[in-house]
C-alpha positions in Angstrom: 0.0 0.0 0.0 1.3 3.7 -0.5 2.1 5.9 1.9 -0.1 6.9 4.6 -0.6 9.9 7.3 -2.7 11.8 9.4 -3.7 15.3 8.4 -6.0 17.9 10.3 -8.6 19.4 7.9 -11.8 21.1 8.7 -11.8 20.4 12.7 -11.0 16.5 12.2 -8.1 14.3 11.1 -8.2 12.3 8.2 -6.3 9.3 7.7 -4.6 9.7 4.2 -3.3 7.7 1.0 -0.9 9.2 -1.2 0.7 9.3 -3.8 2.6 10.5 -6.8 3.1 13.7 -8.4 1.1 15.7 -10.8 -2.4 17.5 -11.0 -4.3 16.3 -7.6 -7.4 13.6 -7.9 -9.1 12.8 -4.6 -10.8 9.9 -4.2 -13.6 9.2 -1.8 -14.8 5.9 -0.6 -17.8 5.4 0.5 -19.9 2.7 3.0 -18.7 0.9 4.5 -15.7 1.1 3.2 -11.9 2.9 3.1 -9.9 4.3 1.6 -8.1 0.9 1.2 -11.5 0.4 -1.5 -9.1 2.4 -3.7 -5.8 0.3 -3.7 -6.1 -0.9 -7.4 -6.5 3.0 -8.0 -3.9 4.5 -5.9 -0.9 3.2 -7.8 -2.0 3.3 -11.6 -3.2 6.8 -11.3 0.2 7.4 -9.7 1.9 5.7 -12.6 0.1 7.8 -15.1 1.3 11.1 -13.8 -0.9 12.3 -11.1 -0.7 13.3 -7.3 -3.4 10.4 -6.0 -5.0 11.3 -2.5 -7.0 8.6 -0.7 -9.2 9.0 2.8 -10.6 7.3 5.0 -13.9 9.2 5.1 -15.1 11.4 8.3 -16.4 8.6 10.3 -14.8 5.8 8.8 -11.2 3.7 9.8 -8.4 5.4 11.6 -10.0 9.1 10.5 -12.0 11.2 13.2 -15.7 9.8 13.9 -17.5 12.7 15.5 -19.8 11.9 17.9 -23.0 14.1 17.1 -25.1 12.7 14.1 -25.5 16.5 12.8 -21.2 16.3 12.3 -21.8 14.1 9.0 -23.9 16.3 6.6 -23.5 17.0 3.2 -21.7 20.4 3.9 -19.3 18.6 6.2 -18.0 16.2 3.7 -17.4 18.2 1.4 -15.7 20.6 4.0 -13.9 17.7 4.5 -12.4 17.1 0.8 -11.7 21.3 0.4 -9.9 21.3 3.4 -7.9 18.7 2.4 -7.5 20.4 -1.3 -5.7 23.2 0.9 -3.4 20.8 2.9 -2.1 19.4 0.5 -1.4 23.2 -0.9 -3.3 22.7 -4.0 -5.2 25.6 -5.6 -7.4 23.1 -7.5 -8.5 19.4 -8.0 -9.9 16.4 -9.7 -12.3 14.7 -7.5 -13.9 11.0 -7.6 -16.4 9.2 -5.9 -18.1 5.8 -5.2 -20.8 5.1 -3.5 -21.7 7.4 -0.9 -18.2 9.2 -2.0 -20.2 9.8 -5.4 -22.8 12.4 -3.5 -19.5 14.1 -2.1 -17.7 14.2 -5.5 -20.7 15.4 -7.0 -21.5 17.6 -4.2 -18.0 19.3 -4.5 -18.2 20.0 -7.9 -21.5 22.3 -7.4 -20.4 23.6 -4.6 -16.9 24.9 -5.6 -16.6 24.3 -9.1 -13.6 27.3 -8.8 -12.1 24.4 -6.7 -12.7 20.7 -8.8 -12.0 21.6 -12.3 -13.3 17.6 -13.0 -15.5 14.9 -11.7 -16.3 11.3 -11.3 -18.9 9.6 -9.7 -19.0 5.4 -9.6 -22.3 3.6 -9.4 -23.8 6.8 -7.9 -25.7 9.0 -10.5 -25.3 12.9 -9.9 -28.1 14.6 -7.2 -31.3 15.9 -8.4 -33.3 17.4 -5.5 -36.7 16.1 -5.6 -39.6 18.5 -4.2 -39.8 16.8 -0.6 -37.4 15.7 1.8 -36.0 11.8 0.3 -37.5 10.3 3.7 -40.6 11.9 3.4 -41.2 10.8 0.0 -40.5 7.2 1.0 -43.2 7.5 3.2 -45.5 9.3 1.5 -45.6 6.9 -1.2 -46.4 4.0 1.3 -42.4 2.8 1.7 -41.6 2.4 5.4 -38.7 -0.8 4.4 -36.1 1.0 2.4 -32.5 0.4 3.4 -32.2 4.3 4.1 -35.2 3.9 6.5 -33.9 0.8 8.6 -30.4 3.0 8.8 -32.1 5.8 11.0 -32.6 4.8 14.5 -29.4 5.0 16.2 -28.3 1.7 17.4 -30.4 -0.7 15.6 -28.1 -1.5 12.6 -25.0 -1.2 14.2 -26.2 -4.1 16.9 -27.5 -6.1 13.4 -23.4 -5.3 11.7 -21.6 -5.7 14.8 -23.1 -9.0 16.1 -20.9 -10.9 13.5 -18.8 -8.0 11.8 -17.1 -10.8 9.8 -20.4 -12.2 8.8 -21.7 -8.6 8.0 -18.8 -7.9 5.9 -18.2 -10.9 4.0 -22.0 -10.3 2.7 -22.4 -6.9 2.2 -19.1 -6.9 -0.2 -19.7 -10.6 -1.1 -23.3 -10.3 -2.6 -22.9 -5.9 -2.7 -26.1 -4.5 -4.0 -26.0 -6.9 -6.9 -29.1 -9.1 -5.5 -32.4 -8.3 -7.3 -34.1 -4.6 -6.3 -35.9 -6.1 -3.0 -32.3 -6.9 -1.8 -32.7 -2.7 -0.7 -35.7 -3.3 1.1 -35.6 -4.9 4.4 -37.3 -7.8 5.8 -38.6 -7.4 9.0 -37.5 -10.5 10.5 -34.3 -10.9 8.8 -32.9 -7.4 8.8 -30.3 -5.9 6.9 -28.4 -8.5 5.9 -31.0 -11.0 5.5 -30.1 -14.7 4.2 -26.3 -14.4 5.4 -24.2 -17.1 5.3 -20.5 -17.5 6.8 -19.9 -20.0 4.1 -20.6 -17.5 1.5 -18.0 -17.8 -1.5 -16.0 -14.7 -1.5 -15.9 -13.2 -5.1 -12.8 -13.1 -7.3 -12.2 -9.7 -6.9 -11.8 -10.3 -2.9 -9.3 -12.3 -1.4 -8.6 -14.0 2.5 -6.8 -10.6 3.0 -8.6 -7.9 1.6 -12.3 -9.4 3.5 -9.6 -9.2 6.7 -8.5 -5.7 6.3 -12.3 -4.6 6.2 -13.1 -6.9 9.4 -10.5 -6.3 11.2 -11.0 -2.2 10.9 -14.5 -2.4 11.3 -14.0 -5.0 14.5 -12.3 -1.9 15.9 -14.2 0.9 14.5 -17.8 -0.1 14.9 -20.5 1.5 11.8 -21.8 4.1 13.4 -19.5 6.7 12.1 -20.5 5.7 8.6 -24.8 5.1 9.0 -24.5 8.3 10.5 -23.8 9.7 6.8 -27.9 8.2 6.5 -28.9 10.2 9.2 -28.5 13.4 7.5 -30.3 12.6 4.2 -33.4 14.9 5.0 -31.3 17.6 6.7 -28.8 17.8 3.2 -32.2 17.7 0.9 -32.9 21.2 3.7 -29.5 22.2 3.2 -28.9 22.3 -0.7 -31.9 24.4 -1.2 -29.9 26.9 -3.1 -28.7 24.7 -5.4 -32.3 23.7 -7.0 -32.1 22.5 -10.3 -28.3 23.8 -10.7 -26.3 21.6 -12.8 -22.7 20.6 -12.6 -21.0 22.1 -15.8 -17.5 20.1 -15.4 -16.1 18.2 -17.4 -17.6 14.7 -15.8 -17.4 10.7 -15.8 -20.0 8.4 -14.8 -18.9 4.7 -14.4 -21.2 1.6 -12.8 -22.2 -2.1 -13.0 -24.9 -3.3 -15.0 -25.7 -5.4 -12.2 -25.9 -2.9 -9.6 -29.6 -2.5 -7.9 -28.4 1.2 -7.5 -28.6 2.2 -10.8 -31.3 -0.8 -12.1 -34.0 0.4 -9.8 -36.9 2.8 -11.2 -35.5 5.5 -9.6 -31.8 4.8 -10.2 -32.3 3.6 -14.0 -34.5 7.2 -14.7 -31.7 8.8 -13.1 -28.5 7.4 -15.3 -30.9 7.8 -18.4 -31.1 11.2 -17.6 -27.6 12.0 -16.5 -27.1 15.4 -19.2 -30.2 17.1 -17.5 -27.3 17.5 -14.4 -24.2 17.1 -16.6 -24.1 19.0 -19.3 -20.7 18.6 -19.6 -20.2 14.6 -19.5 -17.6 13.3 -21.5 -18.6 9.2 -21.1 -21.1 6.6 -19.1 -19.3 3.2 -19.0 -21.6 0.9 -17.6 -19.5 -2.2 -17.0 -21.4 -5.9 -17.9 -21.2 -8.6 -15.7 -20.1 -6.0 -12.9 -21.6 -5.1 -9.9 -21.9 -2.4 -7.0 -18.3 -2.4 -6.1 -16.9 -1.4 -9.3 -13.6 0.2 -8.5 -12.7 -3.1 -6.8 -14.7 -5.7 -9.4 -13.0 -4.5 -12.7 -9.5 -2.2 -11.9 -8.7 -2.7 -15.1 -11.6 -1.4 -17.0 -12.2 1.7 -14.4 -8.8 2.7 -13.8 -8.4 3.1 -18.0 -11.6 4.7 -17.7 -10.3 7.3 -15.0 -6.6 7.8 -16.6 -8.5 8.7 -20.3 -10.2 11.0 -18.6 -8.1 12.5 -16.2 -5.6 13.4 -18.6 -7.6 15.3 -20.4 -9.2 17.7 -18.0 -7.8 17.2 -14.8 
């Protein structure tokens, strides 16, 4: 693995991966992962001429996990990633994104586009704010099982994830959000994780080690730090009110699975078929076949030539 260090940004310290020189490209993990999701990236972007910078996420691994639930909004995040910009004594950026690191890419770009000349999101598709609060919606429409739901009350999934952290993790990245839609709705009885199974067959892309990196951190860590990212969904739909219906004029990169329930749903399908109402400026979609929610780590290969093409040109 590259180089690592603690750096104070924004109030906190983040736990850091870097390296190489050239234009800056932050990338941001996202849950529950690290910044170790990113160690097929860290070293080919490197390689092809650029300074690579890697956190764990507020909340996440060695970096700083505030206490108060309100300490993990949108704004904070993205504090977060332009305080680091300034660390690192950079005057601009490239910044990328995967799962719930794709809100924050996307998020930076419209809120400093002076800052990140360029964005990437993975298996995320850019924000649209919807007329009511996300939560709101979900149960207004009659939804009251929806992943984000479950994630809400304090306490309750981190006792489901942290019973059997090994268990947790070897089925969340395992089986991913690859599983039909209803794999994002929760059973009742089952919870979260649902028909887990310690004998589940890790997949190629994740060996002995890698499954005991994530264990071993989270053994230590706990979730909270990250579900607490779900706890602020309603108050960043309250906080990006100024930003309605502004688009992200970048130049930008979407990249996902084909087999990802994030992007297959109704929502998430409408969403990547509409990405150019937010992006004007987007210079590909790669949708990956065969590949599902943890792209970065499923198909290095395909992503990181992906990310190079385009970060050489606009970065």
């Amino acid at each position: 693995m590259p180089p690592a260090r603690m750096i104070a940004v924004n109030g906190i310290e983040l736990f850091l991966r870097e390296q190489g020189d050239g234009p800056l490209v932050l990338l941001c993990h996202g849950w529950p992962e690290l910044s170790y999701s990113w160690r097929h990236q860290i070293e080919a972007l490197a390689a092809a001429g650029f300074r690579v910078a890697a956190p764990d996420m507020r909340g996440f691994g060695q970096s700083s996990a505030p206490p108060d639930i309100s300490a993990y909004s949108i704004f904070d995040t993205v504090g977060d990633m332009v305080a680091l910009v300034a660390a690192l004594g950079a005057s601009k950026a490239a910044i990328v994104g995967h799962d719930w690191g794709a809100p924050v890419a996307w998020h930076a770009a419209l809120f400093r586009p002076d800052l990140f000349s360029a964005v990437a999101g993975l298996s995320v598709p850019p924000p649209v704010r919807g007329r009511g609060r996300p939560l709101d919606t979900l149960r207004a429409n009659g939804i009251s099982n929806f992943y984000w739901q479950y994630f809400q009350t304090p306490g309750v999934a981190e006792a489901e994830l942290e019973r059997d952290v090994a268990l947790s993790m070897r089925n969340i990245l395992g089986r991913g959000f690859s599983d039909p839609p209803a794999s994002l709705f929760i059973d009742a009885d089952k919870g979260f994780l649902r028909d887990a199974r310690a004998d589940r067959p890790l997949p190629n892309w994740l060996s002995k080690a890698d499954l005991a990196f994530f264990v071993d951190t989270y053994c230590r860590t706990g979730f909270r730090g990250g579900l607490n990212w779900y706890r602020n969904i309603d108050r960043n739909w309250d906080l990006t009110a100024p930003w309605q219906d502004v688009q992200i004029r970048q130049p930008s990169l979407f990249i996902a699975g084909a087999q990802d329930s994030v992007i297959t749903g109704l929502i998430g399908a409408k969403r990547v078929a509409e990405l150019d109402r937010v992006l004007p400026n987007l210079k590909a979609k790669l949708i990956i076949d065969g590949a599902g929610h943890w792209i970065q780590q499923e198909r290095p290969e395909q992503v990181n030539a992906a990310l190079i093409g385009f970060l050489k040109e606009y970065a």
